[in-house]
C-alpha positions in Angstrom: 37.6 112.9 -341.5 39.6 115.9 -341.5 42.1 116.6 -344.5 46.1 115.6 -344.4 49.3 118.0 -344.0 51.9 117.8 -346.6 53.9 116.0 -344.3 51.1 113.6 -343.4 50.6 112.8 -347.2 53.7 112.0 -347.7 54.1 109.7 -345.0 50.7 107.9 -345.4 52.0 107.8 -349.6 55.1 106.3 -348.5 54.0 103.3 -346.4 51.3 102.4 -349.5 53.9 102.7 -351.8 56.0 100.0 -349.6 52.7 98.2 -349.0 53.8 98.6 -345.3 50.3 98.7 -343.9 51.8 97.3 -340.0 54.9 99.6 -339.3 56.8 101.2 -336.5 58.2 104.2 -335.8 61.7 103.2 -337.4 59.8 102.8 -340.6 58.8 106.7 -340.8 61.4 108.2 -338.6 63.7 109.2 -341.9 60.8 112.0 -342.6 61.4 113.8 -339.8 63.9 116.3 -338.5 63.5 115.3 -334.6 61.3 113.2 -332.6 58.8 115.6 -331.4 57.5 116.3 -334.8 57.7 112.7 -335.3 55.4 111.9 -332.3 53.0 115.1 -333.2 52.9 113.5 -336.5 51.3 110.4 -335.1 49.3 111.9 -333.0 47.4 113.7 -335.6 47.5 110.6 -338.1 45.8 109.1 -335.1 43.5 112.0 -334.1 42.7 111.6 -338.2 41.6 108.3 -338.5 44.8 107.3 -340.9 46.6 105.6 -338.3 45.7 102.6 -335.6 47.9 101.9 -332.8 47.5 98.3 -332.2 50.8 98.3 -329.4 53.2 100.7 -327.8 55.2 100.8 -331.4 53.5 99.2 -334.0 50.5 100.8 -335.7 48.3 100.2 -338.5 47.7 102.5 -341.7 44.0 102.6 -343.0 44.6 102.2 -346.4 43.7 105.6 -348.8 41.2 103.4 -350.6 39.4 103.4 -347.7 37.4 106.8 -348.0 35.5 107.5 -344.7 37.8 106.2 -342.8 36.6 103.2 -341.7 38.2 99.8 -342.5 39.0 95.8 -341.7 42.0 94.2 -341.6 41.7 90.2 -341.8 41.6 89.0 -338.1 44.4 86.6 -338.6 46.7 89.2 -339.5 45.8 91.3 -337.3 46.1 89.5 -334.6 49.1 87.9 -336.0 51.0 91.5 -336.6 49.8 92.7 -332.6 51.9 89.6 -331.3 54.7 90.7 -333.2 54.3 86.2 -334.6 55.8 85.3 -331.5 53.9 83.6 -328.2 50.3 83.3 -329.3 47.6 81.1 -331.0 44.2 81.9 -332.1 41.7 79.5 -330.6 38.0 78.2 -329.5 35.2 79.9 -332.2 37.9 81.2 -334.5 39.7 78.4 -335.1 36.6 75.9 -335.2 35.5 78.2 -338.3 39.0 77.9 -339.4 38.7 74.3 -340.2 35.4 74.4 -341.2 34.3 72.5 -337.9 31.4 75.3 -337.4 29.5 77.5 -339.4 29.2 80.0 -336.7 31.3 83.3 -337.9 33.1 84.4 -334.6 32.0 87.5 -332.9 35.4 87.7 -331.0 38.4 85.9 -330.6 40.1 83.9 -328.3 44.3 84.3 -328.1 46.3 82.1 -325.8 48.9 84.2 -325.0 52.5 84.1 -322.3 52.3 88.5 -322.5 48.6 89.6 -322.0 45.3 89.1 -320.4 42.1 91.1 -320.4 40.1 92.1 -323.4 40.6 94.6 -325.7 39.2 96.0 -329.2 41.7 96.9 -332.1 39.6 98.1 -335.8 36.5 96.7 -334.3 37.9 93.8 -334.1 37.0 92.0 -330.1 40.2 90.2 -328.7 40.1 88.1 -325.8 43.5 86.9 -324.1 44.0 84.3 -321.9 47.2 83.2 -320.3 49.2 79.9 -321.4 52.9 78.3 -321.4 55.5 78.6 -324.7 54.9 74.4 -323.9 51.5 74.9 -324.6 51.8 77.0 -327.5 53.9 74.8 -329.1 51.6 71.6 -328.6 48.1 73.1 -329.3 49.3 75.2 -332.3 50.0 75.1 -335.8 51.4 77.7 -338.5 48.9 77.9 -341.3 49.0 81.2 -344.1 46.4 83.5 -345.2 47.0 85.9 -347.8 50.7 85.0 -348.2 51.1 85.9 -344.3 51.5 83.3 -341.4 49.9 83.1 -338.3 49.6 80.4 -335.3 46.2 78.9 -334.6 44.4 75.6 -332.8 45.3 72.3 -334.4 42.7 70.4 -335.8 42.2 67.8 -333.1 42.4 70.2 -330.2 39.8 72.1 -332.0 37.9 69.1 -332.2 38.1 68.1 -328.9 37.5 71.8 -327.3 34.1 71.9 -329.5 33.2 68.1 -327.5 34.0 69.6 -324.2 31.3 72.2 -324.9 28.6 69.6 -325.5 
């Protein structure tokens, strides 16, 4: 990991201070004279390892605490903070270990979605989308919280019944 600008210190200082670990460029944009330095900012927080970006304006800062670099996020959040808490729920192995329904520790995870499909990776994290209604969302989900932060996931009984249809 290469070693911060002044500039790039006092950005990655500010968002810890806030404990704004999931921001957007409005968030940093009052350090900077104009755009472009804004967006070469990024580029080399990126380039760095200090910053994720998890969508086209929301990114992720790996905390300072975490030396080389590398880091994980809890899932939930994650996932949680890339839908922006809107259209989504976390389901299948996820949600079975959720409610305790499995011992299995997910290697990916499912997220019925109305925006995305496809798969993609955000801080080693494997995320699987499939497509689904707002109806849908709203009947198969439910708002728990983790770590004083809410996310959507799989009711109970839907869990249940998924894990009996793979039987």
């Amino acid at each position: 990991m290469k070693g911060l600008s002044k500039k790039e210190i006092e950005i990655v200082s500010d968002l810890e201070f806030n404990k704004k670990y999931y921001f957007t460029v409005d968030d940093i944009k009052n350090h900077f004279i104009n755009k472009k330095q804004m967006i070469n900012s990024i580029y080399n927080l990126r380039k760095k390892g200090r910053i994720v970006n998890l969508s086209r304006n929301k990114y992720y800062l790996v905390p300072i605490k975490a030396r080389t670099g590398k880091w994980a996020e809890d899932d939930f959040i994650l996932i949680d903070e890339l839908f922006n808490s809107k259209d989504y729920f976390i389901s299948n192995w996820a949600a079975a270990n959720y409610w305790r329904l499995t011992e299995q520790i997910p290697m990916k995870f499912d997220v019925h979605t109305t925006k995305r499909q496809g798969k993609v990776k955000v801080l080693n994290t494997p995320i699987i989308f499939h497509r689904t209604t707002k109806k849908r969302i709203q009947s198969a989900s439910v708002i728990r919280k983790i770590s004083d932060h809410e996310f959507r996931i799989m009711s109970k009984e839907k869990t249940r019944k998924w894990i009996k249809s793979r039987r």
